[in-house]
C-alpha positions in Angstrom: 0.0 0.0 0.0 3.0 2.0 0.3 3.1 4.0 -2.7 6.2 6.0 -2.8 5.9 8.9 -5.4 9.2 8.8 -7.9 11.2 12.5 -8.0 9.9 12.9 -11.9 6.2 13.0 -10.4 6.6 14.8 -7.2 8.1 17.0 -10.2 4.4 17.0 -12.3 2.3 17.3 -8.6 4.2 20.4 -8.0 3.4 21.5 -11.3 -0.2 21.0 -11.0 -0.1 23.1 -7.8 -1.4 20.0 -5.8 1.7 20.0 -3.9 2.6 16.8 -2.8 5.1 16.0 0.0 5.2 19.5 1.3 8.0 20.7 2.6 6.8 20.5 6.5 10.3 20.4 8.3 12.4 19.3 5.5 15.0 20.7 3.6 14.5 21.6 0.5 14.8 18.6 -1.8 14.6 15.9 0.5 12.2 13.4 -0.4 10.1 12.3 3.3 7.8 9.7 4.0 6.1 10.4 7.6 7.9 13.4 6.9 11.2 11.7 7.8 14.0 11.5 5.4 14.8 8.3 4.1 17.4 8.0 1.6 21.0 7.0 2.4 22.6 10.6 1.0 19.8 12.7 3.1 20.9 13.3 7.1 18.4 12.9 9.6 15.9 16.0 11.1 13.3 16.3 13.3 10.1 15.9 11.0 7.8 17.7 13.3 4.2 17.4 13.6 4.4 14.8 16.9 1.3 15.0 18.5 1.9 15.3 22.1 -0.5 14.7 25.7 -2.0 17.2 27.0 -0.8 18.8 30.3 -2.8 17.0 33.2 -4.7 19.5 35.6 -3.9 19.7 38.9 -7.3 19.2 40.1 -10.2 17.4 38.5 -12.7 18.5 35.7 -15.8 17.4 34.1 -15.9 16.4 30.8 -19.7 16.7 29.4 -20.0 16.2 26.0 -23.1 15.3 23.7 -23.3 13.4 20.5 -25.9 12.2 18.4 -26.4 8.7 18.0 -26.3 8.6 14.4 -24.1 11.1 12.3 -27.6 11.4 10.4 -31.4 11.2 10.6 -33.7 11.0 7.4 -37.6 12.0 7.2 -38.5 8.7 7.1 -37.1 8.5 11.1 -39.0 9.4 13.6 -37.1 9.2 16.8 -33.1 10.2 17.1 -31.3 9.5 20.4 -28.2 11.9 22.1 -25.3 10.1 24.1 -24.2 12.3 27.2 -20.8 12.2 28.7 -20.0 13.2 31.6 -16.8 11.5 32.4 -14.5 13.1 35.4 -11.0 14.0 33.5 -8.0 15.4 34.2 -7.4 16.8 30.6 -11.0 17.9 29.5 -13.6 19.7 31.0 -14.9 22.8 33.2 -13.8 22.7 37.2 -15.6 20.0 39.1 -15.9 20.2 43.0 -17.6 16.6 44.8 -20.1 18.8 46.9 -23.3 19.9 46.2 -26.1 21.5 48.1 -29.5 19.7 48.9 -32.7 21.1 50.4 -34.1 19.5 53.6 -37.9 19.1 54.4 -37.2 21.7 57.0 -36.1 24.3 54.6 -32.1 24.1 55.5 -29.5 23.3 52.9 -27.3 20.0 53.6 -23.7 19.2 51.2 -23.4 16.0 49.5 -21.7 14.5 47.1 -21.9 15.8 43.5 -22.7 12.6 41.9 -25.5 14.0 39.7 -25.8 15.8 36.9 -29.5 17.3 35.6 -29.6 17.7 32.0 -31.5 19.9 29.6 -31.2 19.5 25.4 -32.6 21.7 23.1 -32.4 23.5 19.9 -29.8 26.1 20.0 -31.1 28.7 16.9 -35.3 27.5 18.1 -34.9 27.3 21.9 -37.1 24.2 21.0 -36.9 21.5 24.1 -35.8 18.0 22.8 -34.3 16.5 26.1 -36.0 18.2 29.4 -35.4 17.2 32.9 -33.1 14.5 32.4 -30.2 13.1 34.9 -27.0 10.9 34.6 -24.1 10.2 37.2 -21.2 11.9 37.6 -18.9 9.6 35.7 -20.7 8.3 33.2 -20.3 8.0 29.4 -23.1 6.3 27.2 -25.9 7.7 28.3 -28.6 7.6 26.1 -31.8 9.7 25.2 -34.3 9.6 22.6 -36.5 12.1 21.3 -38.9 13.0 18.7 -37.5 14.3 15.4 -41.2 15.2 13.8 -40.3 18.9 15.2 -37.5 19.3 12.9 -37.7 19.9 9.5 -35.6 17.8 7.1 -32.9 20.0 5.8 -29.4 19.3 4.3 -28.0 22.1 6.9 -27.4 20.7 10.2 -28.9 21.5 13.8 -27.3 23.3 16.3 -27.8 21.4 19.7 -27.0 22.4 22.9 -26.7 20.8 25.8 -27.0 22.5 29.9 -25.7 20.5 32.9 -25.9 21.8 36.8 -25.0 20.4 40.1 -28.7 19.9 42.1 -27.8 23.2 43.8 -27.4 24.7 40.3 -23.8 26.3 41.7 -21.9 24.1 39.1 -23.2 24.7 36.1 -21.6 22.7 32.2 -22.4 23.7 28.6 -22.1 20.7 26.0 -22.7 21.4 21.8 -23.6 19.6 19.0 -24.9 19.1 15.4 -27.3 17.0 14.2 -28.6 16.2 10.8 -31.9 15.3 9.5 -31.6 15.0 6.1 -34.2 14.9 3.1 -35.9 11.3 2.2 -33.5 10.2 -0.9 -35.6 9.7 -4.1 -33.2 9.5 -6.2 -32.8 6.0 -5.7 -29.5 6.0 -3.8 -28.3 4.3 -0.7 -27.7 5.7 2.8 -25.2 4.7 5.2 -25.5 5.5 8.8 -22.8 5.6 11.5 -23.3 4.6 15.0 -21.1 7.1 16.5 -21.5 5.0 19.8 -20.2 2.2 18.8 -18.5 3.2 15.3 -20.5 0.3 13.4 -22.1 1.3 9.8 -26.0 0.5 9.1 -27.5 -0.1 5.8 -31.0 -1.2 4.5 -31.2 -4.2 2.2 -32.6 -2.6 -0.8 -32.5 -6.0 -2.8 -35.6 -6.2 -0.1 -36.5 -2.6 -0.2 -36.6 -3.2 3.6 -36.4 0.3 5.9 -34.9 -1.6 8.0 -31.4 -0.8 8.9 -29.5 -3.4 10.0 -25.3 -3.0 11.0 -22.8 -4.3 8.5 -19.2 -5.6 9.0 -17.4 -5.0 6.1 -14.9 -7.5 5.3 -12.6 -7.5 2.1 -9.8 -6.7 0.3 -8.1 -3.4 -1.7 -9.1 -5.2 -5.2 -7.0 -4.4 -8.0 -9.2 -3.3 -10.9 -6.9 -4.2 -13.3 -7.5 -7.9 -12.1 -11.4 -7.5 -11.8 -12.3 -6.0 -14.9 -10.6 -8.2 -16.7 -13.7 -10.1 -16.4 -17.0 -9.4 -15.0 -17.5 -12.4 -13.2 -14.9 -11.6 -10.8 -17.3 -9.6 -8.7 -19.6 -12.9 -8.3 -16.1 -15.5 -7.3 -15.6 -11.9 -4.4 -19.1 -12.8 -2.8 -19.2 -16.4 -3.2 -15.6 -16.0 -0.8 -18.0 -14.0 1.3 -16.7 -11.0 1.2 -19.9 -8.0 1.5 -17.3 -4.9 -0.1 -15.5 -4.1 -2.9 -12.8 -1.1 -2.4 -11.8 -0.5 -5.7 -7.6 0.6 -6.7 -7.6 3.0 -8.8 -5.6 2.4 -11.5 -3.4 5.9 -12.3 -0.3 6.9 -10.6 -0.4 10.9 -10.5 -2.7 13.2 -8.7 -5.2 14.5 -10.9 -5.5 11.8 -13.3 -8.4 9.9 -13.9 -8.6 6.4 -12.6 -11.6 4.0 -14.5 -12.7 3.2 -17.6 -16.1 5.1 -17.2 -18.2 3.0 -19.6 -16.5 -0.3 -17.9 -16.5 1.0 -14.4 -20.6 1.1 -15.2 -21.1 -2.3 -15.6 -19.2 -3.4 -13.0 -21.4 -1.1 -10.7 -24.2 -2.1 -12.2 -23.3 -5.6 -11.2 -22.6 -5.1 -8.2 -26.3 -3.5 -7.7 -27.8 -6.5 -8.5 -25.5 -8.6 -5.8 -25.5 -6.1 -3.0 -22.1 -6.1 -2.8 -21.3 -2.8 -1.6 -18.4 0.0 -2.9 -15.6 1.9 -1.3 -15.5 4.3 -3.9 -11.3 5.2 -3.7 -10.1 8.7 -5.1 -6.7 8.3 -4.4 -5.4 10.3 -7.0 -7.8 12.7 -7.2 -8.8 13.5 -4.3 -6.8 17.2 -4.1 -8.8 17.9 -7.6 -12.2 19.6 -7.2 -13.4 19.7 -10.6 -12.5 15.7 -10.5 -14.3 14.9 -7.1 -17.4 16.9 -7.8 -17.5 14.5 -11.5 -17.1 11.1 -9.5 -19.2 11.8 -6.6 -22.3 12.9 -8.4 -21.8 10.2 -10.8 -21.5 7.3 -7.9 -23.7 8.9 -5.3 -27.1 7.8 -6.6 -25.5 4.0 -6.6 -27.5 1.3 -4.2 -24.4 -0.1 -3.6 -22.3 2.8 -2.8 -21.4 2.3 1.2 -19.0 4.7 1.4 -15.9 7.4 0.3 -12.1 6.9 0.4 -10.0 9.9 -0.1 -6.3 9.9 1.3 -4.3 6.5 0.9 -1.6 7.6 3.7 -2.0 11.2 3.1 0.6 11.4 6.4 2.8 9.2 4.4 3.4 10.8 1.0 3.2 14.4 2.9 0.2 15.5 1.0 -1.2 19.4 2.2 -2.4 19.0 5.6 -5.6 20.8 4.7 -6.5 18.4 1.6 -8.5 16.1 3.5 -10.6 18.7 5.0 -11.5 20.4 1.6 -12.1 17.0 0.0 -14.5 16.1 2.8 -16.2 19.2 3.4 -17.0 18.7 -0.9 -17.8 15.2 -0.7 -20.5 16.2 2.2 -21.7 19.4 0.4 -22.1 17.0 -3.1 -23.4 13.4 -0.7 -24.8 13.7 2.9 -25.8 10.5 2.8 -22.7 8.3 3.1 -19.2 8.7 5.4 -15.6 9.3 4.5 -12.8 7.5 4.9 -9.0 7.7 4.6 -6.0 5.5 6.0 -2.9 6.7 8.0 0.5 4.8 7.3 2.4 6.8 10.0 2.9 6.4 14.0 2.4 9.7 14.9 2.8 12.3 11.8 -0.2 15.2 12.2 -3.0 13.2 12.7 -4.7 16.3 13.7 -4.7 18.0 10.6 -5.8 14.7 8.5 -8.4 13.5 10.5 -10.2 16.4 12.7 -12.2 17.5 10.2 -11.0 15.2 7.2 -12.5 12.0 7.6 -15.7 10.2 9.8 -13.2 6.7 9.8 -9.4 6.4 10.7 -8.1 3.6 8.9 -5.0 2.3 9.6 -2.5 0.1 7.8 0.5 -1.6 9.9 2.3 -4.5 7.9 4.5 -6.2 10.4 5.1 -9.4 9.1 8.4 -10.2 7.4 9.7 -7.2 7.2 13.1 -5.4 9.1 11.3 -1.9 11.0 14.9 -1.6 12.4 16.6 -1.2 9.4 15.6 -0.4 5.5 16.4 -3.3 3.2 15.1 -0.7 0.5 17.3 2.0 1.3 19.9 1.0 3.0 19.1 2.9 6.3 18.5 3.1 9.9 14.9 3.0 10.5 13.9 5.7 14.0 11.6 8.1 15.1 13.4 10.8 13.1 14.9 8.6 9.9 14.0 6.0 7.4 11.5 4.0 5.7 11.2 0.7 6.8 7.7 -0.2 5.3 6.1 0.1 9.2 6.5 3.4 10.7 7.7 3.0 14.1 6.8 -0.7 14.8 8.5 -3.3 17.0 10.9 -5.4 15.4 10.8 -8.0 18.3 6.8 -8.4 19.2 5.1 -7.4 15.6 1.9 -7.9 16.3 1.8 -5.8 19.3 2.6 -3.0 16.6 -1.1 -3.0 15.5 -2.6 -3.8 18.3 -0.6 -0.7 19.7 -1.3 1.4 16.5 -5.3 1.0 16.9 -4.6 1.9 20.9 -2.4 5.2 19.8 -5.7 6.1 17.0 -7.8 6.2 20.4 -5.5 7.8 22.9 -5.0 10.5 20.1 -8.9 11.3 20.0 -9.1 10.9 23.8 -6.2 14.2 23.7 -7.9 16.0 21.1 -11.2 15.4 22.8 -12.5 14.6 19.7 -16.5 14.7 19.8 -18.2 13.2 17.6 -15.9 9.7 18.5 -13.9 8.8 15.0 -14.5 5.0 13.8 -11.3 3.0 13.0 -10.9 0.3 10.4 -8.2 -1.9 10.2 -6.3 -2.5 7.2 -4.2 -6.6 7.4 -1.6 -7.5 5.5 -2.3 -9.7 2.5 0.4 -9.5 0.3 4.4 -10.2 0.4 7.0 -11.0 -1.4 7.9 -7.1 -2.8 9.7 -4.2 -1.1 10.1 -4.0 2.3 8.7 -7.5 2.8 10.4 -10.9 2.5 6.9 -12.9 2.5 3.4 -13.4 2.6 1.9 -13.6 6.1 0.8 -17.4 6.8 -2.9 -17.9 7.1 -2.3 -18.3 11.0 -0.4 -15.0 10.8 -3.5 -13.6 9.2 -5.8 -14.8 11.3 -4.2 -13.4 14.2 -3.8 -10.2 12.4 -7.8 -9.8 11.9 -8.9 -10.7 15.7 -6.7 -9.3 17.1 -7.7 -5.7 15.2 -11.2 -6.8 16.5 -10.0 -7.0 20.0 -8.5 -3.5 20.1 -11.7 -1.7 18.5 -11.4 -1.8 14.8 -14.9 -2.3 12.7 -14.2 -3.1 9.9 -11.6 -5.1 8.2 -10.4 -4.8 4.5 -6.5 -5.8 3.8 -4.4 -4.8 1.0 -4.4 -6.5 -1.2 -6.4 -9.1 -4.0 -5.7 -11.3 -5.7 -3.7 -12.6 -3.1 -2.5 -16.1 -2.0 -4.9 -19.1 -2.7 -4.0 -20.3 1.1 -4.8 -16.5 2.2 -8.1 -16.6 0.3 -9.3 -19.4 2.1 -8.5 -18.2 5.6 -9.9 -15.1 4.9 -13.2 -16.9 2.9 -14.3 -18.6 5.9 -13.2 -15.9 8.4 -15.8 -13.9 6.7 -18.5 -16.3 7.4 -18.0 -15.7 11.1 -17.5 -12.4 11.0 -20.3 -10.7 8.6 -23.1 -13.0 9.7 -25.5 -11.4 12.2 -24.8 -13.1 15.5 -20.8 -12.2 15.4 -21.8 -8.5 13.9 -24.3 -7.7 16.5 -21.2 -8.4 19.3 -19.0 -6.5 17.3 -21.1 -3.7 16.4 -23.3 -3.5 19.5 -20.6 -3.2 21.9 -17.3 -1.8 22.4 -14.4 -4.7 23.2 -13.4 -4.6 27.0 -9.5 -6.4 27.5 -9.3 -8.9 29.7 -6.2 -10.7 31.3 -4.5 -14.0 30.0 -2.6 -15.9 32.1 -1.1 -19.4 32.4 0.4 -20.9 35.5 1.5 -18.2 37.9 2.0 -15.3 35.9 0.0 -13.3 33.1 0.8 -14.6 29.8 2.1 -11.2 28.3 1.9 -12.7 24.3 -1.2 -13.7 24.4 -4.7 -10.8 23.9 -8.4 -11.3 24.6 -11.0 -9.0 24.9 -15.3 -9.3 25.9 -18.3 -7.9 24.0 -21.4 -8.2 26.6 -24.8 -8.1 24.8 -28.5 -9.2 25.4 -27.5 -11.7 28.5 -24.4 -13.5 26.3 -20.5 -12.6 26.0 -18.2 -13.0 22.9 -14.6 -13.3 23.7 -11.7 -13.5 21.6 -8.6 -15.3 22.5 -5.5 -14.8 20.4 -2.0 -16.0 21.1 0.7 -13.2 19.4 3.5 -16.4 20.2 5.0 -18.4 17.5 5.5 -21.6 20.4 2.8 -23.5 22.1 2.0 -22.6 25.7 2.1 -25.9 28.5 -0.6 -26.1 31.0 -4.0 -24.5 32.2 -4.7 -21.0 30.5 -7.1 -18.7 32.1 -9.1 -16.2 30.6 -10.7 -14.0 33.2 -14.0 -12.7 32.6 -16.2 -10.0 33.6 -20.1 -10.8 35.0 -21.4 -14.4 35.7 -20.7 -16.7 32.5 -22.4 -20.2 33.0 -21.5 -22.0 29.6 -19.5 -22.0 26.4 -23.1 -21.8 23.9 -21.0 -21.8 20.4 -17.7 -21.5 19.1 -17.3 -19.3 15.9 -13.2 -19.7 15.4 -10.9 -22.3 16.2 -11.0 -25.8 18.0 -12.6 -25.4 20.9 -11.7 -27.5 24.3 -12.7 -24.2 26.4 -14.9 -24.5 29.5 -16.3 -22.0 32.2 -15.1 -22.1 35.8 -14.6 -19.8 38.9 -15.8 -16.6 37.0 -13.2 -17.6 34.2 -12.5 -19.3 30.6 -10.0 -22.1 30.9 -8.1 -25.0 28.3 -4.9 -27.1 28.7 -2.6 -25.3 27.2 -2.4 -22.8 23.9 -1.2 -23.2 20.2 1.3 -21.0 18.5 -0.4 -18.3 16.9 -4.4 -19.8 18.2 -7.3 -17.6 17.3 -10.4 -18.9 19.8 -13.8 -16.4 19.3 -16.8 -18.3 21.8 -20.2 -17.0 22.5 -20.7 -17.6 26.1 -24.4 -17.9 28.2 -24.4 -15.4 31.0 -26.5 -16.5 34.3 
């Protein structure tokens, strides 16, 4: 996926006044990626743009923050909901003192705890009332409220919301904003994609059905090459018989402004793909920093059943493209399509993912590709690979545990948000490794390798899954083939979109077992958990999985062999495989 932009068309970009790779820290001529130098006759510089923690405040604050449920409403909905934060923080939030004042039957005031918080919502510009007289504890995140939507007009402009929070002696008092979006009926025959900012899962309605139902969707692929799939037209039929539910298109093209399908081709194709629900990641790789080229493909897709979603920047941070191109390329797409969300993936550990995502992108995708490949040292190059040099193919990963690099990545995506307070919640997708043998990397993963890969993404909070890239490995087809029967069917995607993933501990004999990562989804009186060992060697003796709540019974296993029971308020087995990937569904009591 790493597509590193030759001198002669940095050269043509510049031309074009797109302006590729700008400078940001470097000196002038350097080529960067992750705005590091990375060839052998460059020296090494600070590239800037670290995105640091916030000072912590000495004493504590209140964090109250309000979101709607879905980043949009239609006039076919009725009801919307809000989520209320109101978390205690030492980063965000307005002073917060544990004492408040209560009135006695007698007329005198008595201090208590603060552990209360009385809530009104309403429309900012109307002073219309949508939430009145409502409560949540101090402390709390997820709190959710419904309310009717009939009083508000569909509209393509948003709502302004606005949110008042006091103590029950009204001395503490908290102000919370928000938009919301209730958007014309389409009748233009196009989909709409909703996202669950609660939860970061995607709904759609099966319009092979015309249902209004909207149901969540996992989407699980691959980057498909186009040059492969429209070579014939029953390629799209051999993706969903593998089970995979998206298509994300390459682009062929290699320069920014260039135009990527076959128009009259890319028809058909779309038009096939219509007719087997098999929904499209529209990619604009290349064009994504042209206007007049956006504004052609997005009101040329946007009207498609099948269209799920947008992809603008492929590792914007990487090739250093503008740090404000994102942001202009969404704010069109949403001007041109309400209707569906926008995506871009980051390559880099920590290269201003502020100014690509804040206002760039609804989903963070991210792309680490451990496997086989030196993150020490650039076989490519012929460099060091640091913080501050070098291209190694995984920015910043560890060479001695590598799949703790993406399960540390997708942890970094969310510690970033939780600095930058970000409100709405970003979504993150995981991009695996499906390909090898070419630069940096030596290989192709094994199909145990990818396995682990996937779940393990799962366990850390990604949503979504599509790897780079297909065609692929027969061996990797097949692992992947019947991971998507687990994963997309409604019993696993109702876990994974229904709930957020809670870690739990791992351990074996006397101590925790440090390569090995599980993690819980609690829904509707059962528990998924996902076991996965990140060791190559088998582990000897009882393993324990500890478990949150009062789980009775193993009900089903979705992935792997099985041999795991319930005891003492934990999961247990003799002993672990190399490399095991275990997902159960559990009865709770």
């Amino acid at each position: 996926m790493m597509t590193m932009l030759s001198p002669l068309v940095l050269g043509i970009i510049s031309l074009l006044g797109i302006g590729a790779q700008a400078a940001f820290d470097a000196p002038p001529g350097v080529q960067i990626w992750c705005g590091k130098a990375y060839r052998p006759e460059n020296a090494s510089f600070n590239p800037g743009g670290w995105l640091e923690a916030p000072a912590s405040s000495p004493s504590p604050l209140l964090n109250v923050k309000i979101y709607p449920r879905m980043n949009l409403y239609t006039a076919d909905d009725q009801t919307g909901s809000f989520i209320v934060e109101a978390a205690i923080s030492n980063i965000h939030g307005a002073p917060y003192y544990n004492t408040t004042g209560s009135l006695q039957n007698n007329g005198s005031v008595s201090s208590e705890s603060f552990t209360t918080l009385y809530v009104d919502i309403s429309d900012a510009d109307s002073g219309n009332a949508l939430v009145s007289g409502a409560n949540i504890t101090v402390n709390s995140t997820a709190n959710e409220f419904s309310f009717s939507l009939l009083n508000l007009t569909a509209r393509t402009n948003p709502y302004n919301i606005v949110l008042y929070g006091a103590s029950q002696d009204g001395n503490q008092t908290y102000t919370a904003t928000t938009q919301l979006y209730r958007l014309p009926s389409r009748t233009d025959g196009g989909s709409v994609t909703k996202l669950d900012y609660l939860y970061g899962g995607l709904m759609v309605q099966n319009y092979l059905a015309n249902s209004t139902t909207w149901s969540p969707i996992f989407p699980y692929s691959y980057y498909v090459s186009w040059d492969w799939l429209s070579a014939n037209l029953s390629n799209l039929d051999a993706l969903k018989s593998d089970g995979y539910n998206i298509v994300h298109l390459i682009p062929g093209g290699s320069t920014a402004g260039e135009y990527a399908f076959n128009i009259t081709l890319l028809d058909q194709f779309l038009d096939r793909m219509d007719t087997l629900e098999l929904w499209l990641m529209y990619d604009m790789r290349w064009t994504y920093q042209n206007q007049s080229a956006v504004a052609e493909q997005v009101n040329r897709i946007k009207t498609r059943k099948s269209l799920l979603l947008w992809y603008t920047g492929d590792e914007p941070d990487g090739n250093g493209d503008p740090l404000n191109a994102t942001s202009i390329a969404y704010s069109q797409i949403k001007s041109l399509d309400p209707y569906h969300p926008v995506s871009l993936c980051l390559n880099c550990y920590n290269f201003h993912y502020q100014a690509y995502t804040a206002t760039g992108t609804d989903i963070v995708m991210e792309d680490v590709y451990p496997i086989a490949v030196n993150t020490s040292y650039s076989t490519v190059y012929g460099t060091v690979c640091n913080t501050t040099y070098g291209c190694c193919g995984c920015d910043d990963c560890n060479l001695f545990t590598p799949f703790r690099s993406i399960s540390g990545r997708l942890d970094q995506l969310h510690a970033y948000d939780v600095w930058l307070d970000t409100n709405p919640p970003k979504t993150y997708w995981g991009v695996p490794q499906g390909f090898g043998a070419s630069q940096f990397w030596t290989r192709y993963p094994t199909p145990a390798e990818e396995a682990v890969m996937d779940v393990l993404r799962l366990n850390h909070g990604a949503k979504a899954l599509v790897a780079w890239t297909f065609p692929t490995q027969p061996d990797l087809v097949d692992v992947t083939s019947r991971l998507a029967a687990v994963l997309t069917q409604q019993e696993t995607t109702a876990f994974l979109l229904g709930a957020q993933p809670s870690g739990v501990v791992v351990s074996a004999g006397n101590g925790t077992l440090g390569n090995a990562d599980a993690a819980v989804w609690v829904q509707g009186g059962r528990m998924l958990v996902s076991v996965v060992s990140l060791d190559y060697e088998d582990v000897e003796g009882t393993v324990r999985v500890s478990l949150p709540g009062n789980a009775s019974a193993v009900s089903s296993v979705l992935w792997g062999n099985g041999g795991w029971t319930v005891s003492g308020g934990a999961l247990m087995k003799s002993g672990l495989s190399g490399l095991e990937v275990d997902m159960l569904i559990l009865d709770l009591s």
